[in-house]
VEXDREN-2710 file (C-alpha; in Angstrom, 1 decimal):
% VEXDREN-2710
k/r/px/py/pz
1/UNK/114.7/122.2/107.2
2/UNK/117.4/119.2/105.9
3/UNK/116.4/117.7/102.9
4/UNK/117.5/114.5/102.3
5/UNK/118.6/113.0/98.8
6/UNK/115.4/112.9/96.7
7/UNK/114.1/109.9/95.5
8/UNK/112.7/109.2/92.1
9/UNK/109.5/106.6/92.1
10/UNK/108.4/104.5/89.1
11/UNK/105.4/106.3/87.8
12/UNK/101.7/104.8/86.6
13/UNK/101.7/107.7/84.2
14/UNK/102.7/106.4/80.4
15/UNK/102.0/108.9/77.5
16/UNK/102.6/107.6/74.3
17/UNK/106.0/109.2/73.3
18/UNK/105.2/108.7/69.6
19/UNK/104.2/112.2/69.4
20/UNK/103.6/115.4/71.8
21/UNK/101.7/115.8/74.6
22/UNK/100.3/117.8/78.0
23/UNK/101.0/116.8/81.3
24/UNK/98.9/118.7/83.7
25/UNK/99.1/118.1/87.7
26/UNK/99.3/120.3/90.6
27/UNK/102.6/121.6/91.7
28/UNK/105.2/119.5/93.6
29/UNK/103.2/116.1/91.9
30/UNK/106.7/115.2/89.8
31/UNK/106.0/116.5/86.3
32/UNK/109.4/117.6/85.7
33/UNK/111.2/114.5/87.6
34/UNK/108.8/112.2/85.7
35/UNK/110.2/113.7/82.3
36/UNK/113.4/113.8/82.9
37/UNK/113.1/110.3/83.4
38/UNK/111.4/109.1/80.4
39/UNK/113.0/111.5/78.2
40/UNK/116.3/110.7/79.8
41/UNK/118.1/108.7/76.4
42/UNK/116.4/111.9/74.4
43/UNK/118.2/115.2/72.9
44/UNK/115.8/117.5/74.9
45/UNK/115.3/121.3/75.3
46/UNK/113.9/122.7/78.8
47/UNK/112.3/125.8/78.5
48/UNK/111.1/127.0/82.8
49/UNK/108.8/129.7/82.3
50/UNK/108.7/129.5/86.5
51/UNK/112.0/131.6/85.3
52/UNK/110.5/135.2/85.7
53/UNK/112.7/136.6/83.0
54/UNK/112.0/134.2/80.7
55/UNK/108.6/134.6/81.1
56/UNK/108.6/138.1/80.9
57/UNK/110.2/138.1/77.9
58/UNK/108.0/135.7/76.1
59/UNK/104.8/137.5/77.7
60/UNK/106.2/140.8/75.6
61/UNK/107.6/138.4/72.1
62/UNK/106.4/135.2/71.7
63/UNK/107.5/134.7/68.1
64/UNK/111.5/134.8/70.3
65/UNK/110.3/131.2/71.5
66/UNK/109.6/130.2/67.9
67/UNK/113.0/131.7/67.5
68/UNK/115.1/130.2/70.1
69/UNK/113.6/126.2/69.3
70/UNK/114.7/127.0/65.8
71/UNK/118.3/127.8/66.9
72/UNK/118.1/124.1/68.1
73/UNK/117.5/122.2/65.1
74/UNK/119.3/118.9/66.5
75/UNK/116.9/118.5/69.7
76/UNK/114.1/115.4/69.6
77/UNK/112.1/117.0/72.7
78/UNK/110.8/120.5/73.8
79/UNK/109.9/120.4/77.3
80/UNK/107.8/123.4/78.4
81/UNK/107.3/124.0/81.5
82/UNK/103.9/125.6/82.9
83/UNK/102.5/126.7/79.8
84/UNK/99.5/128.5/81.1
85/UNK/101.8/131.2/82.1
86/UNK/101.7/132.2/78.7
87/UNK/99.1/130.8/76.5
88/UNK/100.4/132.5/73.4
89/UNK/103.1/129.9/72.8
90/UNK/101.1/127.5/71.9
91/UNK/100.1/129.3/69.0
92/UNK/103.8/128.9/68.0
93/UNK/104.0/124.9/69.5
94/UNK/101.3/124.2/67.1
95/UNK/103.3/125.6/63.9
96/UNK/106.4/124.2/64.8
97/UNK/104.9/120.6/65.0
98/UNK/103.0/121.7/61.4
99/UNK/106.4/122.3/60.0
100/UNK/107.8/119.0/61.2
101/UNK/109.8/120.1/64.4
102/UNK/110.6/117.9/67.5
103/UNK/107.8/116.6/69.7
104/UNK/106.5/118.9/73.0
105/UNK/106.0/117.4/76.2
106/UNK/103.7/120.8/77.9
107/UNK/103.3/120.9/81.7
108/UNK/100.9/122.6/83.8
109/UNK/99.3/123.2/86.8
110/UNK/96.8/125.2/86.4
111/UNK/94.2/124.7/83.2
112/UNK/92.2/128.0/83.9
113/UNK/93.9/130.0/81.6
114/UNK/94.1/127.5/78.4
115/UNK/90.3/126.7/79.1
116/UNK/89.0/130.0/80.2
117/UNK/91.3/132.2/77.9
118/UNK/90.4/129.7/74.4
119/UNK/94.1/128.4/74.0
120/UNK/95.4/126.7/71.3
121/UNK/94.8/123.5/72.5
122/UNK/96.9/122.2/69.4
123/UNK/93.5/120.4/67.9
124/UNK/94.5/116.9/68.8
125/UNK/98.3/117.0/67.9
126/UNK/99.2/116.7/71.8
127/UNK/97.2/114.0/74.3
128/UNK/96.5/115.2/77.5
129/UNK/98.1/113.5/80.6
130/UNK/97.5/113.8/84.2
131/UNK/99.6/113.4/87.3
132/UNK/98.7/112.8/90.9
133/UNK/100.8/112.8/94.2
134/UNK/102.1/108.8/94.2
135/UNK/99.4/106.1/94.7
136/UNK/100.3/102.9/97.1
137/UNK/101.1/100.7/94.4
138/UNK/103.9/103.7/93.2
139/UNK/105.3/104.3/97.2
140/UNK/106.1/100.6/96.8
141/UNK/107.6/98.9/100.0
142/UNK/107.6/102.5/101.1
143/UNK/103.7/102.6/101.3
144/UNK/102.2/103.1/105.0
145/UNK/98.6/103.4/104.8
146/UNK/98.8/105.9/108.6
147/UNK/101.7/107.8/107.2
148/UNK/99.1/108.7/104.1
149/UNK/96.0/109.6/105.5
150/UNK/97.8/111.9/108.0
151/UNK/100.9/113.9/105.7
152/UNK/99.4/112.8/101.9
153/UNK/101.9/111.5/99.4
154/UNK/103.4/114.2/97.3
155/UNK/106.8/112.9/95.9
156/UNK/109.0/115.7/98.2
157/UNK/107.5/114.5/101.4
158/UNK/109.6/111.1/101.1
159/UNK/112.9/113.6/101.3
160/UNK/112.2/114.3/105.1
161/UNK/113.4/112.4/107.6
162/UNK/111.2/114.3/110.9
163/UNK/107.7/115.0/111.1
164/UNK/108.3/118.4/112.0
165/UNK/110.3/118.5/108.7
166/UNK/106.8/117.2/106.7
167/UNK/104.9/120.1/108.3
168/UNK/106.7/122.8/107.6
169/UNK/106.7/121.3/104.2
170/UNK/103.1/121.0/103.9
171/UNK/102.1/124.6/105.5
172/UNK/105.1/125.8/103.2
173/UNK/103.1/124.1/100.1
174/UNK/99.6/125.8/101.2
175/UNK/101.3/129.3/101.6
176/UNK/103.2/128.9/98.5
177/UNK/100.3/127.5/96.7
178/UNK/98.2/131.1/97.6
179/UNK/101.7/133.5/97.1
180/UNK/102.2/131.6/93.4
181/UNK/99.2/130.0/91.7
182/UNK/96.1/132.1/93.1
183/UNK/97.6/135.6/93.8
184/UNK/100.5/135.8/91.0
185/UNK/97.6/134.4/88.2
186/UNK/95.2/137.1/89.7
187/UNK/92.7/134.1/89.7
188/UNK/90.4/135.9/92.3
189/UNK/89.6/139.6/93.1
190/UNK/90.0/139.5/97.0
191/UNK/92.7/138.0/98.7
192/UNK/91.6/137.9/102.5
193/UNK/88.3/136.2/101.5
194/UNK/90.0/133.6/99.5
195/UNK/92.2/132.9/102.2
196/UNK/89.5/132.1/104.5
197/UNK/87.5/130.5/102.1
198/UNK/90.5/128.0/101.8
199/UNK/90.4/126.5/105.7
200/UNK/86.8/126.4/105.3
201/UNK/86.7/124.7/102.4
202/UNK/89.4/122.2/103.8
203/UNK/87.2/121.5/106.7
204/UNK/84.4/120.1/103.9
205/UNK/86.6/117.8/102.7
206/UNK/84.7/114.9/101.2
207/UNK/81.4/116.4/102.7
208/UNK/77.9/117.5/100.5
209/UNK/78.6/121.8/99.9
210/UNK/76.3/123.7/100.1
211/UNK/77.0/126.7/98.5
212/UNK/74.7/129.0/100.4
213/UNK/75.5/128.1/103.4
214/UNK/79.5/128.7/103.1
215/UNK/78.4/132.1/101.6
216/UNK/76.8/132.7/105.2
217/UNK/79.5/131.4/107.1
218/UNK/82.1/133.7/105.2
219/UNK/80.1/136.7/104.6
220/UNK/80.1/135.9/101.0
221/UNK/77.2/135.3/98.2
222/UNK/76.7/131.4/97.3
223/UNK/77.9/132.1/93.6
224/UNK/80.8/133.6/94.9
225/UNK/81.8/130.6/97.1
226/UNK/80.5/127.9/94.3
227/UNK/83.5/130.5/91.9
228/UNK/86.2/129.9/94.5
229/UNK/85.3/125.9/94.3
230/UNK/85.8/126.2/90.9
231/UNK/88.7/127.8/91.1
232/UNK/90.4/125.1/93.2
233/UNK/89.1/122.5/90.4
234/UNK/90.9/124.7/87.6
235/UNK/94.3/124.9/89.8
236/UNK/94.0/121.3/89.9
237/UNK/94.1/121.3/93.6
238/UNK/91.0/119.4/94.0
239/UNK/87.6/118.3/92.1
240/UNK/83.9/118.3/92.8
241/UNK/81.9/114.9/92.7
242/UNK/78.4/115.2/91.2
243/UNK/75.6/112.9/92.9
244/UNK/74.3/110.0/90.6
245/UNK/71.3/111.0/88.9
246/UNK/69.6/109.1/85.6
247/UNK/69.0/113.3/84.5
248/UNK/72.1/115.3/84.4
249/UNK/70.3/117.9/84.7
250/UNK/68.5/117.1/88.0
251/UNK/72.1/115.5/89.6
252/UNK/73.8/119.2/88.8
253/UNK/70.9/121.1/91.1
254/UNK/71.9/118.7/94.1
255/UNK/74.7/118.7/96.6
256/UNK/78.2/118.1/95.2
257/UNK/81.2/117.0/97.4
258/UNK/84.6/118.1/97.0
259/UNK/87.8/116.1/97.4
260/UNK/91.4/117.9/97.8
261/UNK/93.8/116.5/95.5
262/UNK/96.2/115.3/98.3
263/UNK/95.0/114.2/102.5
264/UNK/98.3/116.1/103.2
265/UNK/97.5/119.3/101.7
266/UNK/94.0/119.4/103.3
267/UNK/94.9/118.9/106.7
268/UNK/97.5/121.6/106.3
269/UNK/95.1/123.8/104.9
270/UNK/92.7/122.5/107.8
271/UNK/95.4/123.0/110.6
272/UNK/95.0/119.7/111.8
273/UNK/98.2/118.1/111.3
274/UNK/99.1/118.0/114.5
275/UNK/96.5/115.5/115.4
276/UNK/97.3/111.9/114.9
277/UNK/94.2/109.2/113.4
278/UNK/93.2/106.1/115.6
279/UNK/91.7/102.8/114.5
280/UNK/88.2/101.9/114.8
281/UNK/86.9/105.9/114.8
282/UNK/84.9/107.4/112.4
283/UNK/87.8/110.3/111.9
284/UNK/90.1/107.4/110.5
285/UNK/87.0/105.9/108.3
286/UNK/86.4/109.1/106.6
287/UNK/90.2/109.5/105.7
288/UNK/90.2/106.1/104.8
289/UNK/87.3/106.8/102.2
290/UNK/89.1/109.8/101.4
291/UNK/92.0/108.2/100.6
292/UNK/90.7/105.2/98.4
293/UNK/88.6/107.8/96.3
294/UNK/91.3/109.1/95.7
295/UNK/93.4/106.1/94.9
296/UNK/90.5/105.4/92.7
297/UNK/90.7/108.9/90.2
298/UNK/94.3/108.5/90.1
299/UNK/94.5/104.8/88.4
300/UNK/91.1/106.0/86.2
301/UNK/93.2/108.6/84.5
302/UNK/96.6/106.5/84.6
303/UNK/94.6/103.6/83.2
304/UNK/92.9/105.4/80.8
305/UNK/89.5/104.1/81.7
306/UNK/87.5/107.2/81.7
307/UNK/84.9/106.4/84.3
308/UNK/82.5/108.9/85.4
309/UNK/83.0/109.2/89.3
310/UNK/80.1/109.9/91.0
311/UNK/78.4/109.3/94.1
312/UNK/74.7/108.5/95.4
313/UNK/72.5/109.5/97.8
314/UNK/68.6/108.6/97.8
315/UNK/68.5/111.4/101.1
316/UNK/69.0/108.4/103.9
317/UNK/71.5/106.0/102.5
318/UNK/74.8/106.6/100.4
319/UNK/76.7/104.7/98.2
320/UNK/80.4/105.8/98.3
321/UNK/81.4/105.7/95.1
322/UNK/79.9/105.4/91.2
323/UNK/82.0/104.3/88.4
324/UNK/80.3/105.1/84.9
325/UNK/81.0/104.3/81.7
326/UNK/78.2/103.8/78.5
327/UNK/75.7/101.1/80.2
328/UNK/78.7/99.9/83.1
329/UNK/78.3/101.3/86.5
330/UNK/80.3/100.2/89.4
331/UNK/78.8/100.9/92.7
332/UNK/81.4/100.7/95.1
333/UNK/81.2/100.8/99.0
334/UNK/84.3/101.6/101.3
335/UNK/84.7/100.1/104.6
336/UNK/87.3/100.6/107.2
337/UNK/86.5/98.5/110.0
338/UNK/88.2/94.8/110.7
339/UNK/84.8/93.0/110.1
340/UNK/81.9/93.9/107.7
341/UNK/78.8/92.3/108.4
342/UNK/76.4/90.4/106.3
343/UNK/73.8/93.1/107.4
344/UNK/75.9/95.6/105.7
345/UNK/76.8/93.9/102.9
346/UNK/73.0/93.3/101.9
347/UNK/71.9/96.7/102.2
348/UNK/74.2/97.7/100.2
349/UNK/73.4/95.8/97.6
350/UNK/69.8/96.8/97.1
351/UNK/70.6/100.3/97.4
352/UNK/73.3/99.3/94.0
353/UNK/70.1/97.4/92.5
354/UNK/68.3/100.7/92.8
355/UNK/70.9/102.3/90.5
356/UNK/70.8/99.6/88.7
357/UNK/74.5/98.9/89.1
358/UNK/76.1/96.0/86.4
359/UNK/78.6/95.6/89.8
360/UNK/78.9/96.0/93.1
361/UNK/82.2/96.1/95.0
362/UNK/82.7/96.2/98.5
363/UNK/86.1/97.6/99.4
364/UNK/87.5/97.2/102.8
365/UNK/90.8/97.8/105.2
366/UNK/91.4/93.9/105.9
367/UNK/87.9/91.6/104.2
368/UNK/89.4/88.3/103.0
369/UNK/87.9/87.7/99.3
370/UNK/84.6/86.3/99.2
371/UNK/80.8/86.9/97.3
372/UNK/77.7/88.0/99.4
373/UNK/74.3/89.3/98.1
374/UNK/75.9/89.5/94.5
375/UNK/79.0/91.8/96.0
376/UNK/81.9/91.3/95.7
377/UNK/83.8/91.8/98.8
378/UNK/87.4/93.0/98.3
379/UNK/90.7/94.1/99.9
380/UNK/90.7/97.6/98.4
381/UNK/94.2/97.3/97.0
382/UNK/92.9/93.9/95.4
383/UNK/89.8/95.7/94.2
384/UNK/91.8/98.5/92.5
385/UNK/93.9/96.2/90.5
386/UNK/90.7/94.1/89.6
387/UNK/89.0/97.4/88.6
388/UNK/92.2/99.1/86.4
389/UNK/94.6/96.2/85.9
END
């Protein structure tokens, strides 16, 4: 496989480089291209702990990282590199930036350990950053909305030049992904069943889970699969979205949907890359709602908008997508298809004045702007930067 030059891509992502901070994302998103990038006119120390050895040797004496940032009393910047792999250091982060040391710039891509294991967080004195594969308005000129929905758009896919070059790089990313994030971290007890559980749970992409029934289908218990969900969400490699309900309590009992952090990743892990998406079918639709969901989480956290995401579901009718915030909520309806008609645009909106929605945005491949039934009808790219300007 020839790799071509790699290309760098203006980012959405801004932490405020007044003081440290965490940058989690799932491998391969650009964490460590994006830094050395912003940090580029900076006196700055990498530290890899994807470096076995040095890993290792911080695992068995962590006070030798206090130690050896120390020894380097002239640097601005610390740039650690997947800190979950050993928690501990944080500890020693935290005293160093007590005691007046440079900033930290801490990347990740996996939380489970610093949430599950009670990590020093660092109380504040770092803000927490996400990063996602590019969105359109980052590809740039470069965006093709077919190319998308069929490889994703990880930053190292843009390096190939063949599509057989982007599949082996995909099905390499899912098999790496198992060797070095789920078995290395000892995140689950089985292998095999985790394995399967992955296709499976590619093929329910963007669909209601339940939890039982996935259990059945892979001769596993329902809390077992519902664990294996959860561990995706902690790997960052995807995220559940609740339903809408006025009682969290009631919207936790019902149906979640999960979404895979990148369409390219999820049809490797599917095995479907090999087929290609038409126009007008309902296979290109639902990667087209994939996608903009998507789209959508990745300018909330770049934007710093905090919306709830959520979707509804009153057992006939759906609405896509739920953006919540205090007494705002969005409800937001994808279309693909050329024309949307007025039919569809008014049921719509009484199922949003059932929510009680403040707005209701209709997002589609091609719609001209224009106002029906209190909607408002949007290109989606227009939408988004009405929505997170």
């Amino acid at each position: 496989m020839q790799k071509l030059r790699s290309m760098v891509f203006p980012r959405l992502c801004a932490p405020l480089l007044s003081s440290s901070f965490f940058l989690f994302g799932a491998r391969a998103t650009g964490k460590s291209t994006f830094l050395r990038s912003c940090l580029e006119q900076a006196r700055v120390l990498w530290i890899d702990l994807l470096d076995p050895e040095l890993e290792e040797r911080f695992l068995q004496h962590p006070r030798l990282f206090y130690d050896h940032v120390k020894q380097h009393p002239d640097v601005e910047w610390v740039v650690l590199d997947e800190v979950q792999k050993c928690p501990l250091l944080l500890n020693y982060v935290h005293k160093l930036i007590e005691e007046g040391g440079p900033k930290f710039s801490l990347t990740g891509s996996s939380a489970r350990k610093l949430r599950r294991g009670a990590a020093n967080l660092l109380a504040g004195r770092a803000l927490l950053n996400e990063m996602y594969p590019l969105t359109a308005a980052e590809q740039g000129e470069r965006f093709h909305l077919m190319e998308v929905l069929h490889w994703g758009s990880l930053p190292g896919l843009f390096a190939f030049g063949s599509d057989e070059e982007r599949k082996a790089y995909l099905s390499a990313y899912a098999h790496t992904y198992l060797r070095e994030e789920i078995l290395a971290e000892q995140l689950v007890r089985r292998m095999l069943p985790f394995r399967r559980f992955l296709e499976v749970s590619a093929q329910c992409h963007a669909t209601q889970l339940s939890f039982r029934k996935l259990g059945r289908e892979l001769q596993l218990d329902g809390k077992t699969v519902q664990s294996y969900f959860e561990v995706l969400e902690d790997t960052l490699v995807g995220f559940l979205l609740y339903p809408h309900h006025t009682s969290l309590r009631k919207s936790l009992t019902r149906p979640p949907k999960f979404y895979f952090f990148d369409l390219g990743v999820q049809r490797a892990l599917a095995k479907t890359l090999d087929s290609r998406f038409a126009r007008r079918t309902s296979a290109f639709g639902d990667a087209f709602e994939s996608f903009v969901i998507l789209e959508i989480k990745r300018h909330n956290s770049y934007s710093k908008k905090d919306y709830t995401l959520e979707y509804f579901s009153d057992g006939r009718n759906e609405i896509d997508l739920i953006l919540s915030s205090g007494r705002e909520r969005i409800a937001i309806e994808i279309k693909s298809s050329d024309q949307v008609r007025d039919s569809e645009i008014e049921k719509f909106s009484k199922l949003a004045d059932s929510i009680e929605a403040s707005r209701k945005v209709l997002m589609s491949l091609d719609q001209l702007q224009r106002n029906h039934h209190g909607v408002e009808c949007l290109q989606w790219q227009s939408a988004i930067v009405e929505l997170f300007a």
